[in-house]
N, C-alpha and C positions, 0 to 999 in steps of 0.2 A: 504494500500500500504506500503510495506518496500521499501528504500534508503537506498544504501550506501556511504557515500560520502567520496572521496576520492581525492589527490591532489600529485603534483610534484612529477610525476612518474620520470623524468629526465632521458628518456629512453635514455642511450648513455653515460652515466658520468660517470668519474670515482671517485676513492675516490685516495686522493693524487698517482694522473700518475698510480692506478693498476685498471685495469677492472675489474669490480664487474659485468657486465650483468648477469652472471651467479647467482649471489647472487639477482638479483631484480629479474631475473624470479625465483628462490624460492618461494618469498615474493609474486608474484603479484599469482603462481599458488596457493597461499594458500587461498588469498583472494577471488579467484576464487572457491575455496571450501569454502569458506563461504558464497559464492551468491549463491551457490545449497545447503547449508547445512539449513540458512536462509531463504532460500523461497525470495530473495530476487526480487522485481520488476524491481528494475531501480539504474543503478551506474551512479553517479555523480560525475566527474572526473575535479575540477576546475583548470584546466591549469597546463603549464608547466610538458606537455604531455611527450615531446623530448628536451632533452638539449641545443639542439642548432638549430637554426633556418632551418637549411638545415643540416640534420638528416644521419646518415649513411644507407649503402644499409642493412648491418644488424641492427642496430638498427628501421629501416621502418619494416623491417621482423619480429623481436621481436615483436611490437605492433602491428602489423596486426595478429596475430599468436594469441598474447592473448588476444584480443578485440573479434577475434572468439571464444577463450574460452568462454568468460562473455556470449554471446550471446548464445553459446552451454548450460550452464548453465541455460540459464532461464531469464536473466534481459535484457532490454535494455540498452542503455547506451545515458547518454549527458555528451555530454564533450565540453568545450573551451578552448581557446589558451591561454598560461601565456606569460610572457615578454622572458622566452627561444625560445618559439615557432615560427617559422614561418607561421603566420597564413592561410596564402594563401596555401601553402603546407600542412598546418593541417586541412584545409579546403576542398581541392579540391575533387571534386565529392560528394561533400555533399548532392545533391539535388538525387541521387541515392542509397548514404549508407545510409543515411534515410527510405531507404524502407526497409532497410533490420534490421534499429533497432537501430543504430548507429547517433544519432544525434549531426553534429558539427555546435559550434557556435562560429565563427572566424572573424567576421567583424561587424562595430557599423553597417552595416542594420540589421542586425538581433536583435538589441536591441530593446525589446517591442514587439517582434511576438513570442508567446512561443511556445514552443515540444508539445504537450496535451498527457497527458498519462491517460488513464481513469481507476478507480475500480471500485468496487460495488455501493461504495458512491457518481460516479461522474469523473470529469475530475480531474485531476493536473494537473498545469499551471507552466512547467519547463524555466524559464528565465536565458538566459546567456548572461553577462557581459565581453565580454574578457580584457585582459588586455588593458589599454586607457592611451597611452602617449598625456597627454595636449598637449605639442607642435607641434606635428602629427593630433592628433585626433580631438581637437577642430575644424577644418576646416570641417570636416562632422557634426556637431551640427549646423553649421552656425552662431558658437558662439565665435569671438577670446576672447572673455571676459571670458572664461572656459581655464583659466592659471593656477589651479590646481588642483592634488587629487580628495580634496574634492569638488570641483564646477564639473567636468568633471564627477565624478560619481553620481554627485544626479542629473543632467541634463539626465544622463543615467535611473538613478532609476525613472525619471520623467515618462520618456518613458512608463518603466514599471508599475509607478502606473495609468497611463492613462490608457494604454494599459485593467489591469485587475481591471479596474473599469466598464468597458463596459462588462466584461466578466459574463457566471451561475456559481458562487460561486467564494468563495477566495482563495481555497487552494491552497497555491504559492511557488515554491522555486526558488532561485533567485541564480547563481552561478557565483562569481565572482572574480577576480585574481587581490590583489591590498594589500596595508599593512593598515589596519584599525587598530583604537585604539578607544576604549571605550571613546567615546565623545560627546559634541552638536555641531554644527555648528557652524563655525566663533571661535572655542573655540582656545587657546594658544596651536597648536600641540605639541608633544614631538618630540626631537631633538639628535641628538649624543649620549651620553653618557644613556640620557633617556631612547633609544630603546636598548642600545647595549644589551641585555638578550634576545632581541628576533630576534638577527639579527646574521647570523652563516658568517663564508667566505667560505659555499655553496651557498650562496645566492648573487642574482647579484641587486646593487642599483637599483632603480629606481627615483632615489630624480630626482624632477624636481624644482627651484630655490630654491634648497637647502632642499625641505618640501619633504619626503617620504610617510608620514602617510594622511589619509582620518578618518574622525570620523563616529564610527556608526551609528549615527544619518541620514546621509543619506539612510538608507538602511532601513527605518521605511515603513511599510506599507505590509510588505509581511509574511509569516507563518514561514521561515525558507530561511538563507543565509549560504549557503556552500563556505566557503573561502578559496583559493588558494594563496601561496607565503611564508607566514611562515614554515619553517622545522619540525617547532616541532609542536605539537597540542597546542591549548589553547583554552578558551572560555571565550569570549568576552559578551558575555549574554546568557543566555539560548538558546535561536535563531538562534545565529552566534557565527558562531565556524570555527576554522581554523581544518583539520584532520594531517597537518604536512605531512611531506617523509614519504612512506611507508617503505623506506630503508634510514639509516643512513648515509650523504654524508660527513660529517667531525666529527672532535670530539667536535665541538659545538653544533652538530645537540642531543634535550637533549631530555627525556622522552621515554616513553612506543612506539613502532611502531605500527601502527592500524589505523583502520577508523569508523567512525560515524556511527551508524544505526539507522535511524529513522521510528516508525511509524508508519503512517497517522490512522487518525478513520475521520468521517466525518465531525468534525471540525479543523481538522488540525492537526499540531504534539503531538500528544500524549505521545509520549515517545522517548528518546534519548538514547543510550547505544551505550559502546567502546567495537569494536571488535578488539580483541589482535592480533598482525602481529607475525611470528617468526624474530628473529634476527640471521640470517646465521652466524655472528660474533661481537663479543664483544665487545669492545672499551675503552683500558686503558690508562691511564695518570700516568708512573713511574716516582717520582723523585729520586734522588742520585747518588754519587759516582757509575763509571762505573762496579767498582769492586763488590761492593752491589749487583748492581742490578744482573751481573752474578751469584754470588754466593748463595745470600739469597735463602734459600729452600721457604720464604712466597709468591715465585712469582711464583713459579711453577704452581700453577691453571689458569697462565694468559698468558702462552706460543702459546696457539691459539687465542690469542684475536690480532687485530689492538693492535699496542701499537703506544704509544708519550712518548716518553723518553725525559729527563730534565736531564740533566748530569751536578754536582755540583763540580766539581772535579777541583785544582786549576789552572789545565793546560789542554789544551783540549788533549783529548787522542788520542793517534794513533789509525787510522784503525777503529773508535769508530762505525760506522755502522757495518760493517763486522762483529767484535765481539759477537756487540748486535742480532743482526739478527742469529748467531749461536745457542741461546738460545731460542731468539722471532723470529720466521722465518717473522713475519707480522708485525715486526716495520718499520713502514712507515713515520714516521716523527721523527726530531733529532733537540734539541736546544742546547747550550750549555750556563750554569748561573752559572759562579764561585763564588763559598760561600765567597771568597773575595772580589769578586770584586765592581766595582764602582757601584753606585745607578743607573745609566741608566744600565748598564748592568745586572744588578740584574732581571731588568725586563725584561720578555720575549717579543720579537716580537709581539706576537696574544694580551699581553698585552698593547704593545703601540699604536696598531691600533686598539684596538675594540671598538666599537660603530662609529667610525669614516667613514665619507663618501670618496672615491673618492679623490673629490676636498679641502677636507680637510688635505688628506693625502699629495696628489702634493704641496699645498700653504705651510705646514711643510716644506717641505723637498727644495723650495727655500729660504725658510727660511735660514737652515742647511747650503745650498750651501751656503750661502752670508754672512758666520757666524755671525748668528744670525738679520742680516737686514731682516725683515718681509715682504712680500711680502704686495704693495699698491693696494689700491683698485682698481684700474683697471685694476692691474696683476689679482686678485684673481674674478673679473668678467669675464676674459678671460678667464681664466682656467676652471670656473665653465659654462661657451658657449660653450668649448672646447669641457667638457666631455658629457654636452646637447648633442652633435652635433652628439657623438660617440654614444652616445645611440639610437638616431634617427635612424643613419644609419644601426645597429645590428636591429631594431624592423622593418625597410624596408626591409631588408636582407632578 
């Protein structure tokens, strides 16, 4: 059996306020030529399908559009919901696109009853995870003691290891939409500054009291975990691996564009290889004086690329989008960092908030308001209910 697996299609986003649709159905028809080029059997699609939970009337169209592609092509397909999703919406009629090849897994009953897809050698046992807000979700476990991450996904993975212990053979994949880190159980998760390399401002939090990350260790027992939520690709073991956006959503989103192809012989994954995506457009990062950067001839190979301009110049310039956009039609973002100026201002925006969660940024900036009085702990556990509460409400949404 071949798998493709692949993740945060984010069918409907833009990339800074310009619609890119255009540019992801490039990317997803390619990939679509690589499941009939491939021989591919089955796409595994871990979440974070649609941007936002309640989806446009085009962007529904888009993915119905290219899920029949995949299908025309030759593979099946499982997909589940990520934290953009609305799962009940990315769900609905599931018990009928099923027949047609289309399998979605959008709700914890579905954890532990897997897709079966058979080869030569036997069944495959496809499990889906969708994304599991503790504060929500632990009430279907019948477990409030499942207050995070990591408790709420190996309570999930439980399922699944009961599940394909009673089952003929093991070969398993497991797809599921959550921010893992190379860990054991119970271990000191990483935090702030720790993840910020792997956390872009395409990416929407999910910290639940403050912990984002789940460790791999819960996900022990199965052939292969396709993960969902990271932008960019990585791997986390041989095993588990994130495939990242198959389209570039910011200019944090880092690495090659592609998806995973696994596979199967009769004892499980045999092999794993990156299938290359195209990149419909570029994505640069200029610094310098406004004047530089129009005039340098060494820029001219980057006038069709996305640009992020950094303008050093000691006084902000007039009209400085207009300009730049005369040369780069596709600068889309503009800082301004005077080569004089003071030490906070030296630093850019993206660099004072990265790695930084949410409620970290809020409790700063009452900070700020109250020059320099730090918000007390009771402010900063409100705040951090607050944003819980908003998160709830967008994953009910």
């Amino acid at each position: 059996m071949r798998i493709l697996h692949t993740s945060d299609w984010h069918v409907g986003r833009r990339f800074n306020e310009t619609d890119v649709l255009d540019h992801l159905g490039e990317v997803i028809d390619a990939l679509i030529d690589a499941v009939r080029r491939e021989r591919i059997d089955v796409v595994a699609i871990a979440g974070d399908v649609f941007d936002r939970a309640a989806p446009t009337a085009e962007a529904t169209a888009f993915l119905s559009e290219r899920l029949r592609l995949v299908r025309a092509a030759g593979a099946q397909i499982v997909m589940i919901s990520g934290n953009h999703d609305g799962a009940s919406r990315l769900g609905y009629g599931g018990w009928a696109a099923a027949a047609g090849g289309l399998h979605s897994i959008t709700s914890v009953a579905q954890i532990g009853s897997p897709v079966e897809i058979a080869d030569e050698h036997g069944p495959v046992y496809f499990y889906g995870i969708p994304f599991l807000d503790p504060k929500i979700d632990r009430g279907h476990f019948g477990d409030d003691a499942l207050a995070s991450h990591e408790l709420i996904l190996d309570a999930a993975m439980d399922r699944v290891r009961a599940d394909l212990a009673q089952r003929e053979g093991d070969r398993s994949i497991v797809l599921a939409h959550c921010f893992a880190v190379a860990g054991e159980r119970g271990a000191q998760l990483p935090q702030g500054e720790q993840i910020a390399a792997d956390v872009t401002d395409s990416m929407r939090s999910i910290a639940c009291g403050g912990v984002e990350c789940a460790p791999t260790a819960v996900f022990e027992g199965v052939s292969y975990v396709a993960l969902g939520h990271l932008h960019s690709r990585k791997v986390l073991a041989e095993h588990i691996r994130y495939s990242g956006s198959p389209l570039a959503y910011s200019f944090g989103d880092r690495g090659p564009r592609g998806a995973w192809l696994l596979d199967l012989d009769a004892d499980g994954v045999r092999d794993v290889s990156w299938v290359e995506l195209p990149v419909p457009r570029q994505m640069s990062l200029l610094t310098g004086r406004i004047d530089d950067l129009l005039e340098d001839p060494a820029h001219e190979p980057l006038t069709g690329h996305w640009i992020s301009a950094v303008l050093t110049d000691r006084a902000y310039p007039l009209e400085a989008m207009r300009r730049l956009r005369a040369r780069f039609p596709y600068c889309v973002r503009l800082e301004f960092r005077p080569e004089a100026g003071s030490t906070v201002a030296a630093r850019s925006y993206a660099e004072r908030v990265a790695g930084k969660s949410d409620e970290a940024l809020t409790t700063e900036f009452v900070a700020e308001m109250r020059g320099g009085v730090a918000a007390t702990d009771l402010e900063s556990e409100l705040i951090r209910a607050a944003f819980e509460e908003l998160r709830s409400r967008e994953a009910i949404a």
